[in-house]
C-alpha positions, 0 to 999 in steps of 0.5 A: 500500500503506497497511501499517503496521509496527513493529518491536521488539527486533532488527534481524531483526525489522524486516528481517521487518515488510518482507517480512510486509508485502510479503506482505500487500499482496496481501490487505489495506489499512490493517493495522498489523503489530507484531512483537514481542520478547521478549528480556525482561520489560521488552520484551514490557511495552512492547510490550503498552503499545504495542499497547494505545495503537495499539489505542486510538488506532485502534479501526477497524482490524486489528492483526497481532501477531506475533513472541517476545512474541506467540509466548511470551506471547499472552495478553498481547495477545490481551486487546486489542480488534481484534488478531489474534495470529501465532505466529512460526512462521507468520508468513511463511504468508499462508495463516495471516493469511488464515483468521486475518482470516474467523475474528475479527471483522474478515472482510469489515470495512473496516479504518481506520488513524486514527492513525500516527506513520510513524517514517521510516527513515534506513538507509543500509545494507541488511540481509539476512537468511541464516538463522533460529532457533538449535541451542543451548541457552544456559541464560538464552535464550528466543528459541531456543524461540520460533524454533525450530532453525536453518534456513539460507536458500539462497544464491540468495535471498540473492544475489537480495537483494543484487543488489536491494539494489545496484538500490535504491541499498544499497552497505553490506550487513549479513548478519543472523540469530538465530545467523548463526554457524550457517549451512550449506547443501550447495551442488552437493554441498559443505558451504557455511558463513558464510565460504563465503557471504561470500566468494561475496557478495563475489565475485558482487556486486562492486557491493558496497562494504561488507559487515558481519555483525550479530554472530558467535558467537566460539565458531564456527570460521567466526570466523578464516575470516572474518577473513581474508576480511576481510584478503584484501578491503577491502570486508569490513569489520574489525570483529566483534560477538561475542554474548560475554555474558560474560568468566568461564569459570565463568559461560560454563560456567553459561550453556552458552556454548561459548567461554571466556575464551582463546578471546576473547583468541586471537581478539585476538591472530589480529586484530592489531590490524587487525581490531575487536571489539565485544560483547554483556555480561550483567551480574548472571547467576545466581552471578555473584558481584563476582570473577566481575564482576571477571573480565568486567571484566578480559576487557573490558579485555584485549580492548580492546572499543571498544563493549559493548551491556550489559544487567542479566540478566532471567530468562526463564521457560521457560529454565534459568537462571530456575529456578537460585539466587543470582539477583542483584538488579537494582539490582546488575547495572543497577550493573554495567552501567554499570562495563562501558560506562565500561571500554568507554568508555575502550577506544574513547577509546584506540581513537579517539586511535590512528586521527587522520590515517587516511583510512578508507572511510565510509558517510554515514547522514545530515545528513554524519554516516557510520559508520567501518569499526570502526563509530564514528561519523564527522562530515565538514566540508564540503559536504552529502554524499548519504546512502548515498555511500560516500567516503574520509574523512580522520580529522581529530580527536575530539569529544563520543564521535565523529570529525571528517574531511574529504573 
């Protein structure tokens, strides 16, 4: 199989180019496959950069677009000469890529991949995804109108992929989706939720070592069952990225977020410190004046957040929040941005220093260089360890941001 792929955006996308491509190898050879995001302006311009470099470098062959970017935006792409755009909702339809290819140009055209950099994957751990799309209406979110509402993947498939991911030598498992929170199937008659699915997983498979969620919405009330799973059994690991996006009540309010900041810090205080939080931040929301900020920024602090993915707000249009006043300037959120990864900062530094001389469970990545169950990078002295080698480490020190341990 000679299918090229690349991903942009999540990590739901990539875990998607793996399974488009399996599906295309039945009907065709030397495909490039992009799947695109569109969670900003800036990512479907880069994408489009990018298509049009592949499109350059390789005139002789197909070009499968597909993804948000290429779903909101087709325009943008269909402009380039040898690609052919799937919208998101048929892109696991091979049928669709069939009649796509005797439409265009490229039937019965012997597609040529001149140039392509293969970016080599270095996971050590396996995703799976449990579900796609979204029932809610976040007021600044244009990826629930480009994958459309929740639909919940039957257990079956996902304890096939498990097992297969044990097989290929995968011991960490990520559960993954667009709203993972949401997941809900009936099962022999019985409403089976998230924790539902994890507990099960972990019953099933007892091969698994480590199991993870992507990221959780803390609003669900899946979060506190999930936590105690995490209790009960070691293998589940203490720590949760919440999709938080902020700390100010009014700005949740105005985002429909359905959490607010006592929510967030009952979470905290149901952890005990045995369990770890990290999260998403929008910085510069619409309205989001310097004392709301200030009230994200003090959420950031009470929480003790040892990592903040942080962005400025980009406005999608399509969605509410593109349409509302006070839109902040750029310059203003990218600055708040950097205010919420320095108090991040701070948080792990604290964090960090708390945990010298545990001995913690680690997954190695590469080059002796692992992941900590609260999800911090870890180097380990000694002797060259196997990548995907799941060990107990002893916490030893810190240096430059990460731990140093023993073996």
């Amino acid at each position: 199989m000679n299918i090229k792929t690349l991903s942009f955006g999540c990590r739901l996308n990539a875990l998607e180019c793996e399974k488009i491509s399996q599906m295309l190898s039945s009907i065709i050879d030397n495909v490039v496959l992009v799947n695109t995001c569109s969670v900003t302006g800036e990512a479907e311009r880069q994408c489009a950069q990018t298509v049009r470099k592949l499109s350059r470098e390789n005139p002789n062959a197909v070009i499968f677009v597909t993804g948000c970017g290429a779903t909101r935006n087709p325009q943008l792409f269909s402009k380039i000469p040898n690609t052919i755009i799937i919208d998101n909702r048929d892109k696991m339809n091979l049928p669709v890529y069939i009649a796509a290819l005797k439409k265009s140009n490229f039937d019965n055209f012997c597609s040529k991949i001149d140039v392509f950099k293969d970016a080599e994957s270095k996971l050590s751990k396996q995703f799976i995804q449990v579900q796609n799309g979204c029932n809610h209406d976040c007021t600044y979110c244009v990826t629930r109108l480009l994958r459309g509402p929740n639909v919940s993947f039957p257990y079956d498939e996902i304890l096939a992929d498990a097992k297969r991911a044990i097989k290929n030598g995968f011991y960490e498992i990520v559960l993954t989706g667009v709203d993972t929170a949401s997941y809900i199937r009936m099962e022999n008659g019985k409403t089976f939720l998230l924790a539902d699915l994890c507990e099960k997983l972990l019953t099933d498979v007892p091969e698994i070592k480590h199991l993870r969620l992507s990221s959780i919405d803390p609003a669900s009330p899946e979060v506190p069952k999930i936590m105690a799973i995490m209790r009960q059994d070691a293998r589940f690991m203490p720590h949760l990225h919440l999709s938080m996006q902020s700390g100010s009540d009014t700005i949740l309010k105005s985002m429909r977020r359905r959490h607010d900041s006592k929510k967030l810090m009952e979470l905290v205080k149901l952890a005990n410190g045995d369990i770890s939080f990290s999260a998403d931040i929008i910085c510069g929301f619409p309205g989001e004046n310097y004392e709301l900020f200030k009230e994200t920024v003090q959420t950031v602090r009470n929480m003790g957040l040892i990592h903040v993915h942080a962005f400025p707000y980009s406005p999608r249009p399509g969605t509410v929040a593109a349409e509302m006043p006070n839109q902040i300037p750029r310059n203003i959120s990218k600055a708040r941005v950097k205010i919420i990864n320095d108090i991040a900062n701070e948080n792990r530094k604290h964090f960090m220093e708390q945990q010298i001389g545990k001995t913690v469970s680690v997954l190695i990545e590469e080059n002796n260089i692992g992941r900590t169950p609260d999800d911090i990078d870890i180097k380990i002295i000694g002797e060259p360890i196997p990548n995907k080698t799941i060990c107990n480490v002893e916490i030893t020190n810190i240096e430059n941001g990460m731990f140093v341990g023993k073996y």
